[in-house]
DSSP file (Angstrom, degrees, kcal/mol; ACC not computed):
  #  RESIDUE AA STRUCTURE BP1 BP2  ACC     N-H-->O    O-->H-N    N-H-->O    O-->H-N    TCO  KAPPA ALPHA  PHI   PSI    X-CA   Y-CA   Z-CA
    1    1 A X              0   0    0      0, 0.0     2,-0.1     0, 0.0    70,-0.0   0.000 360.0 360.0 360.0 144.5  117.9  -52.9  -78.2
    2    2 A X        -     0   0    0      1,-0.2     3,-0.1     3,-0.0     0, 0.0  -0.384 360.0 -86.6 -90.8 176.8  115.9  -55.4  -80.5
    3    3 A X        -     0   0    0      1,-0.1     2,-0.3    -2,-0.1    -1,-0.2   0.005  52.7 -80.2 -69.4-179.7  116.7  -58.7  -80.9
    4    4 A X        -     0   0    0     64,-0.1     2,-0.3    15,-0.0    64,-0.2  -0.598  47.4-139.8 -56.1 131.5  119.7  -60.3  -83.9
    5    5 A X  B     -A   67   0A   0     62,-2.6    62,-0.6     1,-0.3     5,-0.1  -0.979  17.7 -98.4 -87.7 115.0  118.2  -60.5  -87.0
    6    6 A X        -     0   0    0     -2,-0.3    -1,-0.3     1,-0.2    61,-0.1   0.426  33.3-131.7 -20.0 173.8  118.8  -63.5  -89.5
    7    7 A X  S >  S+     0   0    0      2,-0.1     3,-1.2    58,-0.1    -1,-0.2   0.543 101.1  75.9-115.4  -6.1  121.4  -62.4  -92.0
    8    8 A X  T 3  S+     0   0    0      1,-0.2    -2,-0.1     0, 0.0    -3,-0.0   0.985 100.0  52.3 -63.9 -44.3  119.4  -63.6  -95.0
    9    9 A X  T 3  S+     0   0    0     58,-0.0    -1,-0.2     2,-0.0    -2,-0.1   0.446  89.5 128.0 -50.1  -3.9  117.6  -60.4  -94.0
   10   10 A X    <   -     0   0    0     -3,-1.2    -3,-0.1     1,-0.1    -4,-0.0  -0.205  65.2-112.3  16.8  73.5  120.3  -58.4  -94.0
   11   11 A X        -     0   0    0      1,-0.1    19,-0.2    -2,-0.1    -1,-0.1  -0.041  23.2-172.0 -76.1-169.5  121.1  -55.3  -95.5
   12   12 A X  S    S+     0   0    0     17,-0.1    -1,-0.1     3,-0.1    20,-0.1   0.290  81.4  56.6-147.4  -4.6  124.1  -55.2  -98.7
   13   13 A X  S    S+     0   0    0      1,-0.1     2,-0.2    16,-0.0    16,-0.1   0.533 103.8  40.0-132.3   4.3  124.4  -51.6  -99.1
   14   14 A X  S    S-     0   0    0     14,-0.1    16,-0.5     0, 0.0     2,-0.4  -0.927  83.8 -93.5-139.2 174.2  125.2  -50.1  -95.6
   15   15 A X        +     0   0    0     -2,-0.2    55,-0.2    14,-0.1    14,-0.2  -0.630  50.6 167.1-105.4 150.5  127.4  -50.9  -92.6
   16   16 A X        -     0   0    0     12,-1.8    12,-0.5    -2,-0.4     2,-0.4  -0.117  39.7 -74.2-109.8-156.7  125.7  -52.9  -89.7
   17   17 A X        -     0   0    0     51,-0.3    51,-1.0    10,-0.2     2,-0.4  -0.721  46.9-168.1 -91.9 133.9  126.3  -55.1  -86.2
   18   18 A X  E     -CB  26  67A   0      8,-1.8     8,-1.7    -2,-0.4     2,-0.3  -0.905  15.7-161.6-117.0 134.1  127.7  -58.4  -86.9
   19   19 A X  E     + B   0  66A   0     47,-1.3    47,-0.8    -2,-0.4    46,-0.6  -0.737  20.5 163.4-140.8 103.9  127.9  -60.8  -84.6
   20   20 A X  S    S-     0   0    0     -2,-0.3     3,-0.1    44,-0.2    43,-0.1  -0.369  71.0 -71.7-101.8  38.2  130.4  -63.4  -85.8
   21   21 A X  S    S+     0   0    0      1,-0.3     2,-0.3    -2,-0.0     4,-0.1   0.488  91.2 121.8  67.4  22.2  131.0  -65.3  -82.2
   22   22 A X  S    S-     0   0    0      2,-0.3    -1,-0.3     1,-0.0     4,-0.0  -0.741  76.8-111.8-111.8 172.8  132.8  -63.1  -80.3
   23   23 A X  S    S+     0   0    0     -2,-0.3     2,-0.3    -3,-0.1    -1,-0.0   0.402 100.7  46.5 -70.1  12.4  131.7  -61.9  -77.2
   24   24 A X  S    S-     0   0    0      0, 0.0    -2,-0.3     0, 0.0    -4,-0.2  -0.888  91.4-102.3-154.5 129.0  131.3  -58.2  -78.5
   25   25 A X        -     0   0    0     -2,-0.3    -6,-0.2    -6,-0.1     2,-0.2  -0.593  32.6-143.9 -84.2 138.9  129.6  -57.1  -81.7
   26   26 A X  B     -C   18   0A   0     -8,-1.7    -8,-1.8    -2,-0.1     2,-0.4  -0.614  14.6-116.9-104.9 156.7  131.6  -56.0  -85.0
   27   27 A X        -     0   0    0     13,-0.4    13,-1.5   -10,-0.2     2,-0.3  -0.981  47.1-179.4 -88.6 108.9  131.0  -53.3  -87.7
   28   28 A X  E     -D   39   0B   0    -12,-0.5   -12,-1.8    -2,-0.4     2,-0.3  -0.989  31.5-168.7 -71.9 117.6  130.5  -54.6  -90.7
   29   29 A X  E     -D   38   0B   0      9,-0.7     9,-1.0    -2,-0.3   -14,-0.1  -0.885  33.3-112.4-102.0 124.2  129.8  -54.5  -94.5
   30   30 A X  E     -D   37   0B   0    -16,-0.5     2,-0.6    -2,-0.3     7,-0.2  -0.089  35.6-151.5 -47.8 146.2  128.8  -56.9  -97.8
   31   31 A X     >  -     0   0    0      5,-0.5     4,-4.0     1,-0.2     5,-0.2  -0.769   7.5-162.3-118.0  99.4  132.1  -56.8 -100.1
   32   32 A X  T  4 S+     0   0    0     -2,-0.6    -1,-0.2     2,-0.2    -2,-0.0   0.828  86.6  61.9 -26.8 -50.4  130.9  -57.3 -103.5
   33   33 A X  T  4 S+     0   0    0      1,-0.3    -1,-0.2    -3,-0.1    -2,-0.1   0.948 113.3  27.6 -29.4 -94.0  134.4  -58.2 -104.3
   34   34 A X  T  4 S-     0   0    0      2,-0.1    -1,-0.3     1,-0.1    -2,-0.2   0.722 100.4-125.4 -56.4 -32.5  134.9  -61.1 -102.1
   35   35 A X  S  < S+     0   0    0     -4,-4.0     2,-0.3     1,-0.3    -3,-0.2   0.969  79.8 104.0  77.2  55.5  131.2  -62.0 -102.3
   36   36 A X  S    S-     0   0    0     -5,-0.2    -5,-0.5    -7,-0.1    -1,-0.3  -0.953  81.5 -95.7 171.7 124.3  131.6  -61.9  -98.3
   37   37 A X  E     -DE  30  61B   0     24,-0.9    24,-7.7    -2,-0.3     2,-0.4  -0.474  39.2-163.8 -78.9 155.0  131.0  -60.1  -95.3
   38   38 A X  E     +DE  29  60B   0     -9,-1.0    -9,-0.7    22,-0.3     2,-0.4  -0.869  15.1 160.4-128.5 141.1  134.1  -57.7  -94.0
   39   39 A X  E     -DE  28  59B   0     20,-2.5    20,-1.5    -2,-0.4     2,-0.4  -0.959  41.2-107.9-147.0 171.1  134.7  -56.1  -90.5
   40   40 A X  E     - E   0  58B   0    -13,-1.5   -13,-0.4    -2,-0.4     2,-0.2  -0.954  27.5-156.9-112.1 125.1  137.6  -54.8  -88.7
   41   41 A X  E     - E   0  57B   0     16,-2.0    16,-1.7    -2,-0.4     2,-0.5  -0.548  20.3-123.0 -71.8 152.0  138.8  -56.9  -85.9
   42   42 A X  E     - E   0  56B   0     14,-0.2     2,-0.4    -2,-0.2    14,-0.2  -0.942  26.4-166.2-110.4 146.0  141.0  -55.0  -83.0
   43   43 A X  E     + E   0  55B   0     12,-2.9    12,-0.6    -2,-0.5     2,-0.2  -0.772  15.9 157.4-110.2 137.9  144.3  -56.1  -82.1
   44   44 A X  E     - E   0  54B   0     -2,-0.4     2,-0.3    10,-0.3    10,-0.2  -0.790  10.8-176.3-171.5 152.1  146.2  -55.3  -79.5
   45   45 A X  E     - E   0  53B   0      8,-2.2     8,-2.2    -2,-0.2    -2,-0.0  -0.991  35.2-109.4-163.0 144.2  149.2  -56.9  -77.6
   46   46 A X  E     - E   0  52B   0     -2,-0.3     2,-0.3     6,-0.2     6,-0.2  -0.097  35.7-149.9 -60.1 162.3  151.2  -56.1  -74.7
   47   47 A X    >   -     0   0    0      4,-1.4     3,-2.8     1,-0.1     4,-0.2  -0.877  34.4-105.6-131.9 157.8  155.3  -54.8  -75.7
   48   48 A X  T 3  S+     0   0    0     -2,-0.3    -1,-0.1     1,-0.3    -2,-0.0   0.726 122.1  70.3 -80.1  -9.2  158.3  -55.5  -73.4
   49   49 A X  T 3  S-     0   0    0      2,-0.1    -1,-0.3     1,-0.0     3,-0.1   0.603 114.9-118.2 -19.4 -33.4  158.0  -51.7  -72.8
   50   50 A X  S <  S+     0   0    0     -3,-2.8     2,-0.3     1,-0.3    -2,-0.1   0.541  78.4 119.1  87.4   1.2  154.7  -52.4  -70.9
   51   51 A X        -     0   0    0     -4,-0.2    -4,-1.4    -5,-0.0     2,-0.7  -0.698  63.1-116.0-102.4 168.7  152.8  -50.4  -73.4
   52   52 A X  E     -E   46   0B   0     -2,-0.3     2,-0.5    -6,-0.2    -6,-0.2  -0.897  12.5-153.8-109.8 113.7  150.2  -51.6  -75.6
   53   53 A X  E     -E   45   0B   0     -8,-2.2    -8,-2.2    -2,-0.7     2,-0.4  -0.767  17.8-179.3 -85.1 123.5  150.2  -51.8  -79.1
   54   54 A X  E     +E   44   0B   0     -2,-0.5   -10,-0.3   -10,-0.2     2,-0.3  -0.862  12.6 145.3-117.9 112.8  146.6  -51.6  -80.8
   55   55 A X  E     -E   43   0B   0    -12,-0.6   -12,-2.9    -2,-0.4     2,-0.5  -0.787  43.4-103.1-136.1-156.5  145.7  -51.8  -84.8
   56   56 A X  E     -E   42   0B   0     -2,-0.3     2,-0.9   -14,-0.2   -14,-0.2  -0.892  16.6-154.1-132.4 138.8  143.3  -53.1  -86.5
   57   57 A X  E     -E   41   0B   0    -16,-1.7   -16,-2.0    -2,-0.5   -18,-0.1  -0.781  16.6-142.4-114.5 118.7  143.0  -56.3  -88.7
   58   58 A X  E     -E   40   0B   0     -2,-0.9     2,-0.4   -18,-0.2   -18,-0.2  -0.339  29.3-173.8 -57.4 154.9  140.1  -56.5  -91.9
   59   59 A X  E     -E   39   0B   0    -20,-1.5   -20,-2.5     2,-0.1     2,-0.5  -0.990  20.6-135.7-155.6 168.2  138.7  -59.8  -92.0
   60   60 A X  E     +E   38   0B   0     -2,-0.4     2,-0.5   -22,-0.2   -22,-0.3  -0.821  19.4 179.3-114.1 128.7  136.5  -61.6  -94.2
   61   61 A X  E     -E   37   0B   0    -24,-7.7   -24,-0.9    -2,-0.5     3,-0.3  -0.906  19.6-171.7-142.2 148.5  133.7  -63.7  -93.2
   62   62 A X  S    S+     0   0    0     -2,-0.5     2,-0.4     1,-0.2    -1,-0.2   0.821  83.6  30.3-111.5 -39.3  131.4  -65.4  -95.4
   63   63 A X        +     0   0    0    -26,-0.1    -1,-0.2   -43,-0.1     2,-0.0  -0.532  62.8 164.2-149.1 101.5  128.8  -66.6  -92.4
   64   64 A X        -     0   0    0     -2,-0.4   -44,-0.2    -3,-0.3   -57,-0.1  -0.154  36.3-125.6 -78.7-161.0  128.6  -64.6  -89.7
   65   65 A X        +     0   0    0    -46,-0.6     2,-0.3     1,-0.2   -45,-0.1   0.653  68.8  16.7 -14.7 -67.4  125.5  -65.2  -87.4
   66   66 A X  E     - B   0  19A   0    -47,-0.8   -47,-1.3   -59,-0.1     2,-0.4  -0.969  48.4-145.5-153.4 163.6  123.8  -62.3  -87.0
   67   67 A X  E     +AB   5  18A   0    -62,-0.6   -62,-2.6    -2,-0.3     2,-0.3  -0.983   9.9 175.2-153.5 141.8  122.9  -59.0  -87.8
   68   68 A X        -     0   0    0    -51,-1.0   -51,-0.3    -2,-0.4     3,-0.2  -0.922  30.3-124.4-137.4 101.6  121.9  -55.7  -86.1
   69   69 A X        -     0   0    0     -2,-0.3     2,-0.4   -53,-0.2   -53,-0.1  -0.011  49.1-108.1 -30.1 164.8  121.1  -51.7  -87.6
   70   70 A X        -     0   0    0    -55,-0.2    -1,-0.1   -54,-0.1     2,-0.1  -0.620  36.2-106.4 -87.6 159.4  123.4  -49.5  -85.6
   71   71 A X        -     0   0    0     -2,-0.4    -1,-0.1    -3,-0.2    -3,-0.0  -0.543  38.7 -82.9-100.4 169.3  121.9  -47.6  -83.4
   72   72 A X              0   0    0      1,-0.2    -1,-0.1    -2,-0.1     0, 0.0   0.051 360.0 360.0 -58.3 168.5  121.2  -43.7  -83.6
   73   73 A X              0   0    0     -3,-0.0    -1,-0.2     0, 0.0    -2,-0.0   0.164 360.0 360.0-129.1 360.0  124.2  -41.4  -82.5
């Protein structure tokens, strides 16, 4: 895998690798809207069942770190 790439290099018109400081890399896209990059965090938290409930939270971040193509599938 190549290295993180600046984000002024970036791309704006597909979705990439973000790495916004967590220990795991996010999927992510420019939002024209917001003027701001957007990813889906995952959530999940234990229930007094013992099961786990998982969804998924958008979030906005205006400067993440770093940026990575996705790799081929």
């Amino acid at each position: 895998m190549n290295s993180w790439q600046s984000m002024g290099s970036a791309p704006t018109d597909k979705p990439i690798l973000l790495n916004v400081g967590y220990p795991w890399a996010v999927i992510g896209q420019w939002n024209e809207a917001e003027q701001a990059w957007t990813y889906a965090n995952l959530q999940a938290q234990k229930m007094e069942t013992g099961d786990v409930d998982c969804w998924w939270e958008n979030e906005i971040d205006k400067k993440p770190l770093a940026w990575h193509e996705l790799p081929e599938v």
